[in-house]
Biopython code that builds the backbone (N, CA, C, O; Angstrom):
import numpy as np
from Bio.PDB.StructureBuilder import StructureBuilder

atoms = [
    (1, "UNK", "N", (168.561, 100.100, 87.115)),
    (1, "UNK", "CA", (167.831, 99.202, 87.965)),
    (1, "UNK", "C", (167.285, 99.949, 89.182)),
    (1, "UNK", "O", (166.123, 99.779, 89.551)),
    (2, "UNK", "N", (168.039, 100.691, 89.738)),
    (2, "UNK", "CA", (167.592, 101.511, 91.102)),
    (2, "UNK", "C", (166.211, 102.222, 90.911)),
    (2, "UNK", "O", (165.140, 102.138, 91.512)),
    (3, "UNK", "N", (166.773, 103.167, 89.533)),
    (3, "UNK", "CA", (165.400, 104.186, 88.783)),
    (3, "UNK", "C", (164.368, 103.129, 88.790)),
    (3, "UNK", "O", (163.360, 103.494, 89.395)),
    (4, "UNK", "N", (164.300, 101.893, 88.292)),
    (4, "UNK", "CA", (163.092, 101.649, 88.203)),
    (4, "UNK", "C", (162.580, 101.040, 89.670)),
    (4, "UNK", "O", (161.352, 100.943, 89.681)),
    (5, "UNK", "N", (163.214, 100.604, 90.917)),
    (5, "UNK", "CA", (163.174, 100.182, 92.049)),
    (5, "UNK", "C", (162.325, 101.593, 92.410)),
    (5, "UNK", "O", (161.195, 101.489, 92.887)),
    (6, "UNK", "N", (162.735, 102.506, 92.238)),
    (6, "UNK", "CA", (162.190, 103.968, 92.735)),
    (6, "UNK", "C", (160.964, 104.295, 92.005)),
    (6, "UNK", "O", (160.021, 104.795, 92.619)),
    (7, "UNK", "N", (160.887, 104.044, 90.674)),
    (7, "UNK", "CA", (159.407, 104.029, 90.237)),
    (7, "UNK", "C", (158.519, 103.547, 90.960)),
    (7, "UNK", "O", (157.771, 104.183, 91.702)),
    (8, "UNK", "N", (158.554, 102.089, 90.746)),
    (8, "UNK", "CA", (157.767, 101.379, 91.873)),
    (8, "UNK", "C", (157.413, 101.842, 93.032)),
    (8, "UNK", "O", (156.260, 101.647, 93.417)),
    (9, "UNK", "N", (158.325, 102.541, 93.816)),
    (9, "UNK", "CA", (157.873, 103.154, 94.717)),
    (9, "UNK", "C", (157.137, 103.945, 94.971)),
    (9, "UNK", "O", (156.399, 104.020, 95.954)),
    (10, "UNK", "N", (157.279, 104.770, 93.935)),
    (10, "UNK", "CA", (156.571, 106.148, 94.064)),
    (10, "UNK", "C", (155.470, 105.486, 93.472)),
    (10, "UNK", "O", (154.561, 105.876, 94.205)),
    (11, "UNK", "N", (154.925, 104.712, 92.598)),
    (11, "UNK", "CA", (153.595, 104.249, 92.134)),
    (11, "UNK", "C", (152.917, 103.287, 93.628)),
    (11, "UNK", "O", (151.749, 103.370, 94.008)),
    (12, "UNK", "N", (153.688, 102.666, 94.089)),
    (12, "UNK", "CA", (153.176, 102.151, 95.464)),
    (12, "UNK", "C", (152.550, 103.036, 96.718)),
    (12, "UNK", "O", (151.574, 102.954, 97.464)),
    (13, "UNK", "N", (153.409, 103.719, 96.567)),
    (13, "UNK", "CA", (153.442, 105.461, 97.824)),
    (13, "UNK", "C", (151.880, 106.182, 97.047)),
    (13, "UNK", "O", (150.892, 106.582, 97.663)),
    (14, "UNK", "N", (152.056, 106.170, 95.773)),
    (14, "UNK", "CA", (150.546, 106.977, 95.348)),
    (14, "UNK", "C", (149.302, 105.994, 95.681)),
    (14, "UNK", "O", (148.344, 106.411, 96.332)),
    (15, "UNK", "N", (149.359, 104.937, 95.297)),
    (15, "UNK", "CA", (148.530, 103.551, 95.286)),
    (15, "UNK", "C", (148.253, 103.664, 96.779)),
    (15, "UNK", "O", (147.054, 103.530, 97.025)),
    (16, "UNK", "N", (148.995, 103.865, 97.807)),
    (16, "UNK", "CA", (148.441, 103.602, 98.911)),
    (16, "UNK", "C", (147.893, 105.090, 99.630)),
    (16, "UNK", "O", (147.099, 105.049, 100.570)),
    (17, "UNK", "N", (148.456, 106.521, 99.027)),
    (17, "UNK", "CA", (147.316, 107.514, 99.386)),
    (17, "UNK", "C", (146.391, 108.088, 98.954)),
    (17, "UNK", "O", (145.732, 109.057, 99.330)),
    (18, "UNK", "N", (146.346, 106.943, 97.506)),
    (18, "UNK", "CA", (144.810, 107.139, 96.688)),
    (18, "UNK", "C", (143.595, 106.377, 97.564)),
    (18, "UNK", "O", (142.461, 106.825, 97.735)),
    (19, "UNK", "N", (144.208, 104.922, 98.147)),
    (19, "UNK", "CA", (143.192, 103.900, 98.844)),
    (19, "UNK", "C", (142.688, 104.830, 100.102)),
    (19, "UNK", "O", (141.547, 104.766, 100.560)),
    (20, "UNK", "N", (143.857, 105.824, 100.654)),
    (20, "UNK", "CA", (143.479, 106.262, 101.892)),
    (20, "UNK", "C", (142.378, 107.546, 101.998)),
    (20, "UNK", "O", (141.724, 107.962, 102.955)),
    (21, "UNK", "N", (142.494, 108.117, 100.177)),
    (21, "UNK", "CA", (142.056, 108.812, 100.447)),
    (21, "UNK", "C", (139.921, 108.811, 100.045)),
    (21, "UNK", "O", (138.905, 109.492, 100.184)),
    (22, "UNK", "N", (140.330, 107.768, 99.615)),
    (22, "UNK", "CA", (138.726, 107.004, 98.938)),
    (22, "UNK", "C", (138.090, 106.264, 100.530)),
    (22, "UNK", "O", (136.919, 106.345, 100.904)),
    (23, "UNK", "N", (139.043, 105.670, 101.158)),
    (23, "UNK", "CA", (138.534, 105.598, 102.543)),
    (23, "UNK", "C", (137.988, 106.715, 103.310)),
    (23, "UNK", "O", (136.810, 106.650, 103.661)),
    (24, "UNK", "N", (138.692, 107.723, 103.612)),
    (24, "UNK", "CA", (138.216, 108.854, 104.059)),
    (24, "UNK", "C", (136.611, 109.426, 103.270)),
    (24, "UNK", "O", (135.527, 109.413, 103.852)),
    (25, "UNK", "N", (136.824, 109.855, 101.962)),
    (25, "UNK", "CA", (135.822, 110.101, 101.181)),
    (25, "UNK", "C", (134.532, 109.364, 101.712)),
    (25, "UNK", "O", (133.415, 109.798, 101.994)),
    (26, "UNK", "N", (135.222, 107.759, 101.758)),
    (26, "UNK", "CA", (133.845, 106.985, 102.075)),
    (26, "UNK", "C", (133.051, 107.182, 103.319)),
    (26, "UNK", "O", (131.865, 107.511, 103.325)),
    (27, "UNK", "N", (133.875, 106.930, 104.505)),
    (27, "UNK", "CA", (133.554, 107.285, 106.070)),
    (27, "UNK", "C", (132.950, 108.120, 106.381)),
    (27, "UNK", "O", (132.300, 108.138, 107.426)),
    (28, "UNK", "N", (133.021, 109.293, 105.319)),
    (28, "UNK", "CA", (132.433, 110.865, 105.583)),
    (28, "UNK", "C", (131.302, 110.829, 104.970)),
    (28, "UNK", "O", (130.384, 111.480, 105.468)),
    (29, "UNK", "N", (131.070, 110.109, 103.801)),
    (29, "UNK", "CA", (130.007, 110.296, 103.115)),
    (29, "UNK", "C", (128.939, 108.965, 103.633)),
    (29, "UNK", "O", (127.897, 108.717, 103.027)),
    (30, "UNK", "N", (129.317, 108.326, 104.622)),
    (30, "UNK", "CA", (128.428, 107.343, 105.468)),
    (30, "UNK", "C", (128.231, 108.180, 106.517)),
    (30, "UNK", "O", (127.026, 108.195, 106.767)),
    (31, "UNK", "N", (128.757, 108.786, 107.148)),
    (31, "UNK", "CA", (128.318, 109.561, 108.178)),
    (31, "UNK", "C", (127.703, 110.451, 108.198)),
    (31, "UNK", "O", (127.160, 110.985, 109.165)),
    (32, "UNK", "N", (127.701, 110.796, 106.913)),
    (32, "UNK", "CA", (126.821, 112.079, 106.421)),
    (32, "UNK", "C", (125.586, 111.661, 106.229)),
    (32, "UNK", "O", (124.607, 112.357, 106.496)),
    (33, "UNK", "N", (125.524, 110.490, 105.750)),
    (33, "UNK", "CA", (123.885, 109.685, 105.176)),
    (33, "UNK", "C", (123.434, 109.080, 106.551)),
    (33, "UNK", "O", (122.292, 108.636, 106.428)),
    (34, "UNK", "N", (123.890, 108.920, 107.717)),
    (34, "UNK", "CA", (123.881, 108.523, 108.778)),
    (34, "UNK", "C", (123.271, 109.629, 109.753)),
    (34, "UNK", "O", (122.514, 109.261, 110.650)),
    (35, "UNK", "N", (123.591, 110.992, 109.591)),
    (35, "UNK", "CA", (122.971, 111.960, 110.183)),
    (35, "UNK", "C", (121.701, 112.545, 109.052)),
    (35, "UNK", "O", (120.603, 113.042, 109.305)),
    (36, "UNK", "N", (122.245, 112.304, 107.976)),
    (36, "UNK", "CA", (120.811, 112.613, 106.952)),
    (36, "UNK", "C", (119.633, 111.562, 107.565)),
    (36, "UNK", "O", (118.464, 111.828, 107.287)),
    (37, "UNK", "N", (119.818, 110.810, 108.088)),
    (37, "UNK", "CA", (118.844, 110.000, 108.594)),
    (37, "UNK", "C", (117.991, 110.262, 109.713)),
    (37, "UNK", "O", (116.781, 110.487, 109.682)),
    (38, "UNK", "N", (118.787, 110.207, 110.749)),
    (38, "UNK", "CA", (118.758, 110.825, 111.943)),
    (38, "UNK", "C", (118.062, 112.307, 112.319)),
    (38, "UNK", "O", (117.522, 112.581, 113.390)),
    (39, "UNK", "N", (118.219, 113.201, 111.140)),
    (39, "UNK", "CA", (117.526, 114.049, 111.172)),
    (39, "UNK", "C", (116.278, 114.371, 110.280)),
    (39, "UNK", "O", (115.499, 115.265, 110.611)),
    (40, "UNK", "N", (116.009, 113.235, 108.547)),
    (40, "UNK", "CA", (114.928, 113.067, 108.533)),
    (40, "UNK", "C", (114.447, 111.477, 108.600)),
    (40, "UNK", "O", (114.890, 110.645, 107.808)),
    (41, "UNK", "N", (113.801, 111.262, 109.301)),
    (41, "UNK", "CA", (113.629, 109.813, 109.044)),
    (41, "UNK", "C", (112.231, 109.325, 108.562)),
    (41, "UNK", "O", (111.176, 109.958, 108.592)),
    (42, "UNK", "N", (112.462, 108.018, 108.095)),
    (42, "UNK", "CA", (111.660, 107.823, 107.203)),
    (42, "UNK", "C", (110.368, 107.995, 107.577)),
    (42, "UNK", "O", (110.404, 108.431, 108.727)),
    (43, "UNK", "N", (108.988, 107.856, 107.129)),
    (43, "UNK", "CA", (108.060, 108.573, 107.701)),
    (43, "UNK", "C", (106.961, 106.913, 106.649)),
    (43, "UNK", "O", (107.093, 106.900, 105.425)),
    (44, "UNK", "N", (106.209, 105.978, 107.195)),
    (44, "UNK", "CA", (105.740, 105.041, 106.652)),
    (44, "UNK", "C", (104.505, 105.477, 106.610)),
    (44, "UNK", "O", (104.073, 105.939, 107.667)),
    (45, "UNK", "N", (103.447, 105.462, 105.226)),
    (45, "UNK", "CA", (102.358, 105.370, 104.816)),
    (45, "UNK", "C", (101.452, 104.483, 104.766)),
    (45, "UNK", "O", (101.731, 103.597, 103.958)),
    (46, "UNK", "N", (100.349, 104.329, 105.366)),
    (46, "UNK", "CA", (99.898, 102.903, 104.992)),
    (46, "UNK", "C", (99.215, 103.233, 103.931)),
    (46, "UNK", "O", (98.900, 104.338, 103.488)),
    (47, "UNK", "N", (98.971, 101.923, 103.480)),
    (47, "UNK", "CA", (98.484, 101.634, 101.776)),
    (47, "UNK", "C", (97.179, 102.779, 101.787)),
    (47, "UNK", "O", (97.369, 103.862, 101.233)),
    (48, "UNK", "N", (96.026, 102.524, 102.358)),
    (48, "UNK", "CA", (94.867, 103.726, 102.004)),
    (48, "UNK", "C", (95.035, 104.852, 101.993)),
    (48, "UNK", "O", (94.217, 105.458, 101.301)),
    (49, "UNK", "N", (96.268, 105.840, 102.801)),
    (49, "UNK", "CA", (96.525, 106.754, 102.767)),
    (49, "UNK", "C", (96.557, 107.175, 101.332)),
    (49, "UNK", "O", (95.680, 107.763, 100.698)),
    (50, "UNK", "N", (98.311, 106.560, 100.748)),
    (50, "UNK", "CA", (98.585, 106.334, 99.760)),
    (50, "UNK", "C", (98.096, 106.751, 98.607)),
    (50, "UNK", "O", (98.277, 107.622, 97.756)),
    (51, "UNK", "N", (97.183, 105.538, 98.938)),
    (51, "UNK", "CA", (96.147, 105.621, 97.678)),
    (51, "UNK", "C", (94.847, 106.851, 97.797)),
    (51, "UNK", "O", (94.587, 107.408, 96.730)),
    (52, "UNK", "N", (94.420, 107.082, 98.446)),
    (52, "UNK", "CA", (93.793, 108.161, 98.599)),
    (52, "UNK", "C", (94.274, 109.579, 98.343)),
    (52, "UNK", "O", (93.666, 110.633, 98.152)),
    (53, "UNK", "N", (95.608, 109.253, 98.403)),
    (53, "UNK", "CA", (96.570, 110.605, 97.686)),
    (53, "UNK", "C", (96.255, 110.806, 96.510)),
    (53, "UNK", "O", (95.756, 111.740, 95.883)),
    (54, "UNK", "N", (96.644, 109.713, 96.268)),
    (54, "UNK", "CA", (97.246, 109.114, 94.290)),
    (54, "UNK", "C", (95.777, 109.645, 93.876)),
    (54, "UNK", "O", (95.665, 110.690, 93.235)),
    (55, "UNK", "N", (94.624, 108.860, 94.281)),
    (55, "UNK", "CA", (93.108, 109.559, 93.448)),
    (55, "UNK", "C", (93.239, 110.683, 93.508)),
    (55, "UNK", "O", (93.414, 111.377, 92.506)),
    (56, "UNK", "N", (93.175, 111.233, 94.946)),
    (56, "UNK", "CA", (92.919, 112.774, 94.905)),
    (56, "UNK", "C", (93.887, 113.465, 93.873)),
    (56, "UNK", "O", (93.319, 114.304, 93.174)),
    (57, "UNK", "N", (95.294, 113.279, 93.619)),
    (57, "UNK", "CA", (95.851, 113.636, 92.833)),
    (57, "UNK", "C", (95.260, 113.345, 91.147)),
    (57, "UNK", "O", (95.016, 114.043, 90.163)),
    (58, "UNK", "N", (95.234, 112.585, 91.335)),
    (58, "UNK", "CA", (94.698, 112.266, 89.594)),
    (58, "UNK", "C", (92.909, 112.925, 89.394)),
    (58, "UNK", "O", (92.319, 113.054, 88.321)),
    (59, "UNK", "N", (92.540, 113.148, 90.344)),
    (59, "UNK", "CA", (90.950, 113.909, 89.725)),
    (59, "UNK", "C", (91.840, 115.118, 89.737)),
    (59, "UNK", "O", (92.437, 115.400, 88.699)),
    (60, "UNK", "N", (91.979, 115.818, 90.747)),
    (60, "UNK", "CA", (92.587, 116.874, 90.329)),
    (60, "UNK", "C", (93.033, 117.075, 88.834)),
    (60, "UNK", "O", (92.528, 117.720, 87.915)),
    (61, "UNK", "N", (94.400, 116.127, 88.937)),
    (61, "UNK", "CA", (95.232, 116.658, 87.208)),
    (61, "UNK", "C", (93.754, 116.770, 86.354)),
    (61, "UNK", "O", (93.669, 117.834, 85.742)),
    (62, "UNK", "N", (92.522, 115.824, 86.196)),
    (62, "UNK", "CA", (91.902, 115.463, 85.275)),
    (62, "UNK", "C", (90.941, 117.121, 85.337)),
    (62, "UNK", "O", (90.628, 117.916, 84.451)),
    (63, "UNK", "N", (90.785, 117.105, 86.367)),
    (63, "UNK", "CA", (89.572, 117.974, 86.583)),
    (63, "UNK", "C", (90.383, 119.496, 85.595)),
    (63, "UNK", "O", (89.820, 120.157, 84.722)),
    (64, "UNK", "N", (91.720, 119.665, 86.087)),
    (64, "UNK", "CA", (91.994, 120.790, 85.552)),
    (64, "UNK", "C", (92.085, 120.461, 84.143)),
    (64, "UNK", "O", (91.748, 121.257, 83.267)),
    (65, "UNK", "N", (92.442, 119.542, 83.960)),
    (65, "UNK", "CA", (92.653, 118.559, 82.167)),
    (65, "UNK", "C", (91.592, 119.284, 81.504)),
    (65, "UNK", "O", (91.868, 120.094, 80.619)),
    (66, "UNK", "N", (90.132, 119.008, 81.941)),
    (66, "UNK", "CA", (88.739, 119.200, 81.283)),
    (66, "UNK", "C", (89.024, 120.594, 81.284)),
    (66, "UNK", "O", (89.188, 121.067, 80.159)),
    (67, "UNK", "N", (89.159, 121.619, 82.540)),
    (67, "UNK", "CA", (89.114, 122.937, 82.783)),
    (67, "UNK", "C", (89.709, 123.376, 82.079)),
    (67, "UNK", "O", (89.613, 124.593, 82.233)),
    (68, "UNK", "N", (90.698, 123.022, 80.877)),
    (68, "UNK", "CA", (91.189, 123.827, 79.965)),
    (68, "UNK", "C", (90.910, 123.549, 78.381)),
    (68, "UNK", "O", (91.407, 124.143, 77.424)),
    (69, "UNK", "N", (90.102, 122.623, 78.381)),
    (69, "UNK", "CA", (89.351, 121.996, 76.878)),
    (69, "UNK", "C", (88.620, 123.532, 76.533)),
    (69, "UNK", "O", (88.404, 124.401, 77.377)),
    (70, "UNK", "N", (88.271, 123.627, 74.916)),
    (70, "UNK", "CA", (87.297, 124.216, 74.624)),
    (70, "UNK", "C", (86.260, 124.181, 74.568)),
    (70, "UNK", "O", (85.914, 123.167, 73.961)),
    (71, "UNK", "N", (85.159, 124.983, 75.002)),
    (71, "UNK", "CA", (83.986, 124.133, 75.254)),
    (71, "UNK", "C", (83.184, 122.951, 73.674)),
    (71, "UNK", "O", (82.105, 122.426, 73.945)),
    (72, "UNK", "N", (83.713, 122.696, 72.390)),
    (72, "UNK", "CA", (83.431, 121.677, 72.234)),
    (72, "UNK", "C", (83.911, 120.507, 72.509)),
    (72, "UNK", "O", (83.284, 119.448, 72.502)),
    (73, "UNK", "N", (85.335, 120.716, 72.826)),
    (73, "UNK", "CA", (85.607, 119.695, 73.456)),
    (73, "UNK", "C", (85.463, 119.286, 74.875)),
    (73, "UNK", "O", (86.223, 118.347, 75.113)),
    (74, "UNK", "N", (84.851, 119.604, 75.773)),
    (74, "UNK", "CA", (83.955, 119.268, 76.583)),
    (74, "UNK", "C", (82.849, 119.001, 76.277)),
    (74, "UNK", "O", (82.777, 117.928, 76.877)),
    (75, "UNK", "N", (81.785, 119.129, 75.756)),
    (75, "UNK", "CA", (80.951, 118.653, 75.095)),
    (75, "UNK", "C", (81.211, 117.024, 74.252)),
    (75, "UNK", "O", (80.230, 116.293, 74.117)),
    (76, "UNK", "N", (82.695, 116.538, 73.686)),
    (76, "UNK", "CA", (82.499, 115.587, 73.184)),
    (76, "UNK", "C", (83.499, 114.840, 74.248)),
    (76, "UNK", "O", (83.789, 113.672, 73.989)),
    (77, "UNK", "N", (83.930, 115.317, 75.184)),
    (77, "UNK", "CA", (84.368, 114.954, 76.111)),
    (77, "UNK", "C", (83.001, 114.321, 77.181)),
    (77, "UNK", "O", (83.234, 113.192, 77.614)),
    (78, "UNK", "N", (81.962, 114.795, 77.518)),
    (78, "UNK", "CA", (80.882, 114.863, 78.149)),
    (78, "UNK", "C", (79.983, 113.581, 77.599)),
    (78, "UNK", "O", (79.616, 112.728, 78.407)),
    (79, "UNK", "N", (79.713, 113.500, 76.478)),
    (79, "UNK", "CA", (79.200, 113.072, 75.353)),
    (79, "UNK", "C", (80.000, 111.539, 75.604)),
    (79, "UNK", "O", (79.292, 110.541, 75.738)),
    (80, "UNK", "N", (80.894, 111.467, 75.637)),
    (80, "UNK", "CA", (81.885, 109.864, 75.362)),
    (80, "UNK", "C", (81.423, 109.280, 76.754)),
    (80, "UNK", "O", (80.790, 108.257, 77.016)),
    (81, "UNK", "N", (82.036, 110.432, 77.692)),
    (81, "UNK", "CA", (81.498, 109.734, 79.711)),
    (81, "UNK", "C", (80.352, 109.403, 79.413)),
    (81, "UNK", "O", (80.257, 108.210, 79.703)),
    (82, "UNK", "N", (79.215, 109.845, 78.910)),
    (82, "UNK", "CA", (77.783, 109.255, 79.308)),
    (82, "UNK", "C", (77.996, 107.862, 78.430)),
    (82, "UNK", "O", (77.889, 106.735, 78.914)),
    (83, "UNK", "N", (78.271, 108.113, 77.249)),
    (83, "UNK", "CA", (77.993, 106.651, 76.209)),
    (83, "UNK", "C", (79.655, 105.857, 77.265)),
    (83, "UNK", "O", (79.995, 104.702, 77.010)),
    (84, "UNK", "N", (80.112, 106.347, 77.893)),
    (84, "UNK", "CA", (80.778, 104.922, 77.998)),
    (84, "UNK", "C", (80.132, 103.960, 79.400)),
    (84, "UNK", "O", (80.029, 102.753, 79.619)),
    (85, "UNK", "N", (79.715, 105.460, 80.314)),
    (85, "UNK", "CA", (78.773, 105.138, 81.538)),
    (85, "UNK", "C", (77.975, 104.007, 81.080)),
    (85, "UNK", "O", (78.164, 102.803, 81.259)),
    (86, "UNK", "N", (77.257, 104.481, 80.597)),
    (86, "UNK", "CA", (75.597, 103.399, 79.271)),
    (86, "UNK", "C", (76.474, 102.118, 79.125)),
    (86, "UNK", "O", (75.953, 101.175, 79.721)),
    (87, "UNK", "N", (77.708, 101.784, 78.482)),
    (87, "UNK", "CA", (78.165, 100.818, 78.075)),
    (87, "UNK", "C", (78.416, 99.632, 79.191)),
    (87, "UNK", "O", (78.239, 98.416, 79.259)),
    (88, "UNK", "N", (79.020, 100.870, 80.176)),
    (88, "UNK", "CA", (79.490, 100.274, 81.308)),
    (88, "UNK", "C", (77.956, 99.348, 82.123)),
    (88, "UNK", "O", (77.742, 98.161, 82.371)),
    (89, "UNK", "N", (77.306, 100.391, 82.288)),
    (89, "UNK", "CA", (76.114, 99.925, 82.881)),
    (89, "UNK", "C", (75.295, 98.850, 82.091)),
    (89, "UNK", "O", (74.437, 98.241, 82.731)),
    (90, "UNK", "N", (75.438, 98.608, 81.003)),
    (90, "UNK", "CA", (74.859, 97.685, 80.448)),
    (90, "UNK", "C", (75.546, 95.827, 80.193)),
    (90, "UNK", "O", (75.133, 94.674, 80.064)),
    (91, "UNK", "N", (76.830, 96.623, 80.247)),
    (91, "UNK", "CA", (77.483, 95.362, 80.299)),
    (91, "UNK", "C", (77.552, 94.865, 82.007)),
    (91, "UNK", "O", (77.469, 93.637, 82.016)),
    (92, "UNK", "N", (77.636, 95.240, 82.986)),
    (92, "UNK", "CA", (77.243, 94.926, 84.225)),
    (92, "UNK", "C", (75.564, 94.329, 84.375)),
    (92, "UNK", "O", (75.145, 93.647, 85.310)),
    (93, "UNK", "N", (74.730, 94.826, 83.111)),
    (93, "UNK", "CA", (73.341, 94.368, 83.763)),
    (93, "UNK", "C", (73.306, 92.493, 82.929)),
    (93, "UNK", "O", (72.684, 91.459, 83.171)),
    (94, "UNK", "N", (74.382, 92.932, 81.878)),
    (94, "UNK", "CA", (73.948, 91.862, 81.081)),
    (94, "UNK", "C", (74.674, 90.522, 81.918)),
    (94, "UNK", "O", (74.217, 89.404, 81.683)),
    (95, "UNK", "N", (75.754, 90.665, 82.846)),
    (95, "UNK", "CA", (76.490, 89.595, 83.557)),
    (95, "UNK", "C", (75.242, 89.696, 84.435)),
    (95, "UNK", "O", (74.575, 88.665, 84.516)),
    (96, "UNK", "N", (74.995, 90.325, 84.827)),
    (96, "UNK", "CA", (73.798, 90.057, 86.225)),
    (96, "UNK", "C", (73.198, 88.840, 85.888)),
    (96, "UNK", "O", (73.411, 87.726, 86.368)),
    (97, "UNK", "N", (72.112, 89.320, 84.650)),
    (97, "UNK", "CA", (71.326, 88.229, 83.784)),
    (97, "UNK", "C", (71.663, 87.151, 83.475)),
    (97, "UNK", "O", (70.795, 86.308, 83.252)),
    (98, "UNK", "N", (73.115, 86.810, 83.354)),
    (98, "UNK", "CA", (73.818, 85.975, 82.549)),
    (98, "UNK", "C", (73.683, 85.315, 83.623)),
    (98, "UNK", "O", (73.138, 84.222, 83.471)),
    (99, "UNK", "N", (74.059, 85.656, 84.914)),
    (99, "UNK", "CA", (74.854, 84.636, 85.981)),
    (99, "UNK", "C", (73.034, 84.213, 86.567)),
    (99, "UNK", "O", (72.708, 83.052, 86.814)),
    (100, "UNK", "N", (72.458, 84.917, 86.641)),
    (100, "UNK", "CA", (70.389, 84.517, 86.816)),
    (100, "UNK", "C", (70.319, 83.177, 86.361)),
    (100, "UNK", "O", (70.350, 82.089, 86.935)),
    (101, "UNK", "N", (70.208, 83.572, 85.070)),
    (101, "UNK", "CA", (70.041, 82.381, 84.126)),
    (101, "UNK", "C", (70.831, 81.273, 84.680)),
    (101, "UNK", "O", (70.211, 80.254, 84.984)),
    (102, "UNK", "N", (72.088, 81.310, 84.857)),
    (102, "UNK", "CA", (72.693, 79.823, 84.461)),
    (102, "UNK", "C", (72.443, 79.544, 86.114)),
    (102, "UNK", "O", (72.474, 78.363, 86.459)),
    (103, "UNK", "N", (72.203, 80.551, 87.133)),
    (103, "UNK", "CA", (71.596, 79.950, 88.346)),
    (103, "UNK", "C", (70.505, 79.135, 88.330)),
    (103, "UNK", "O", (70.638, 78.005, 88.801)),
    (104, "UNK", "N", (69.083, 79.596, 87.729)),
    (104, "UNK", "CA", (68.514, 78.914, 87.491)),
    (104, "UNK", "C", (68.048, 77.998, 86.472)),
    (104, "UNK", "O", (66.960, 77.427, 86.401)),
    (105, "UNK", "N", (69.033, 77.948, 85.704)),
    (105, "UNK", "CA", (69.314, 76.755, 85.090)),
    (105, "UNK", "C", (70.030, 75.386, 85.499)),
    (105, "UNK", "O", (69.919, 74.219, 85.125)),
    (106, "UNK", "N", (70.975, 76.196, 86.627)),
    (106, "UNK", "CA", (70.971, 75.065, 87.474)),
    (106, "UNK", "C", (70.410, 74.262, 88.595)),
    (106, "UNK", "O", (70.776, 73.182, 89.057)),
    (107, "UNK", "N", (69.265, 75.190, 88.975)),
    (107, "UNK", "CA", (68.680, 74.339, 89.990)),
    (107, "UNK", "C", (67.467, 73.712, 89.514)),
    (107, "UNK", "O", (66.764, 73.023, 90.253)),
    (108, "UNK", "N", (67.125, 74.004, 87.916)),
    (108, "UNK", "CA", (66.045, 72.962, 87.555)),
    (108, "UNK", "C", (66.699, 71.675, 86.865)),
    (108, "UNK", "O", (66.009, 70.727, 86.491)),
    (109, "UNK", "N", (68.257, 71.732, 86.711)),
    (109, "UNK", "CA", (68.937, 70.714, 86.702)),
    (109, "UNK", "C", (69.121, 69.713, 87.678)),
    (109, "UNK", "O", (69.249, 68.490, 87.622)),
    (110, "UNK", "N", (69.098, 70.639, 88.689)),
    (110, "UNK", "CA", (69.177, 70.163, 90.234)),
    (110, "UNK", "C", (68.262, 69.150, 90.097)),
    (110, "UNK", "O", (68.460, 67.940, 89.993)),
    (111, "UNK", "N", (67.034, 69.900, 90.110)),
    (111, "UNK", "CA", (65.600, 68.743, 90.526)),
    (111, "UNK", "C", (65.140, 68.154, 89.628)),
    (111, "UNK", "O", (64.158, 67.427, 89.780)),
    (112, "UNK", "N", (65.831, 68.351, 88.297)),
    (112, "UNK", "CA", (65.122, 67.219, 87.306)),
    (112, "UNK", "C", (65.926, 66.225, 87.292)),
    (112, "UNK", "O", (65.574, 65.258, 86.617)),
    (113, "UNK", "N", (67.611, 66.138, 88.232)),
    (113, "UNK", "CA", (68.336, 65.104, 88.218)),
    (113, "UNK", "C", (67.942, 64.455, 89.458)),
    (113, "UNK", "O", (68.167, 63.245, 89.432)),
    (114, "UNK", "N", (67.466, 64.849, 90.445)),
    (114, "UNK", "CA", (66.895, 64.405, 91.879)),
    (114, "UNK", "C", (65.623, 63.920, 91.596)),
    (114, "UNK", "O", (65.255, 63.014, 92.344)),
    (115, "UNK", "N", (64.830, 64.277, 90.706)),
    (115, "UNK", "CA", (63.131, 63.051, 90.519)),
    (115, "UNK", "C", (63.471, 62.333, 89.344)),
    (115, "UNK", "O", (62.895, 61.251, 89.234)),
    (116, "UNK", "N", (64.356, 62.691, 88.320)),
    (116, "UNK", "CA", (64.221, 61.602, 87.276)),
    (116, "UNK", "C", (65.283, 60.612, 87.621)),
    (116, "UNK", "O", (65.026, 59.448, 87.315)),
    (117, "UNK", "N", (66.126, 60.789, 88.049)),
    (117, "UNK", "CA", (67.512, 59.720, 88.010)),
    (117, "UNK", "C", (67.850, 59.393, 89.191)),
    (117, "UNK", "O", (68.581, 58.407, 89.104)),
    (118, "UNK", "N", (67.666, 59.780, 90.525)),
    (118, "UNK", "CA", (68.406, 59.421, 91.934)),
    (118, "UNK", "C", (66.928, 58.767, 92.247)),
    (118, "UNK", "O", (67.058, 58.007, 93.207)),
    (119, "UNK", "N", (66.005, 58.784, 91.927)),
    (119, "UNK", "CA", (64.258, 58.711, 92.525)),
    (119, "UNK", "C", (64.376, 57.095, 91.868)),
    (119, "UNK", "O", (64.023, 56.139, 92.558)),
    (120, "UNK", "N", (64.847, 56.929, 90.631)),
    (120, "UNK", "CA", (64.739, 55.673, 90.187)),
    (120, "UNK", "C", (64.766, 53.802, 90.878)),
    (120, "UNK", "O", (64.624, 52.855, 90.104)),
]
sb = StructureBuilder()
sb.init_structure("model")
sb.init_model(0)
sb.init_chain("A")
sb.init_seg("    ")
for serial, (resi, resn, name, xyz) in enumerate(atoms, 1):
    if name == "N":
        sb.init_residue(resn, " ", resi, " ")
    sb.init_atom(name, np.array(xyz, "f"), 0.0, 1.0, " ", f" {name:<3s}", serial, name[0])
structure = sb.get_structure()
């Protein structure tokens, strides 16, 4: 009975300089992130910066991207930008038109509902 009274103990006695020693661990390693701070601190970007990084970064990667194609593949690299440019530009002219039209489709709606039906 004693032996095991004394187990206990000694598992209690470890139990309490394992807690002490994870405390310590902790305190130090907050104080440490506490002067990691203190000596760099955070440094805030505003959004355009940011983003003006991020592009400049990405033409770059791209630019060197192309700079290592063979020249046919720059060429069908070259070749796709213009036909997608064309695509692009055409589908922008065709909303232009689109939104024309139903403008003035609506304002001869306008005035054929203002002399034929409100005029009545």
């Amino acid at each position: 009975m004693t032996n095991n009274n004394n187990a206990n103990g000694n598992w209690k006695t470890r139990l309490e300089e394992l807690e002490e020693e994870i405390r310590k661990a902790t305190s130090s390693k907050q104080s440490s992130d506490q002067s990691t701070q203190d000596v760099y601190p955070y440094v805030e970007m505003d959004s355009e910066t940011y983003f003006a990084k991020r592009i400049t970064a990405w033409m770059e990667m791209t630019r060197d991207w192309f700079k290592a194609l063979s020249t046919p593949g720059k060429v069908i690299v070259g070749i796709s930008a213009v036909w997608l440019g064309f695509s692009l530009l055409n589908m922008v002219l065709h909303l232009i038109s689109t939104l024309l039209t139903v403008a003035i489709l609506g304002v001869l709606f306008y005035f054929a509902y203002n002399k034929l039906i409100v005029n009545k």
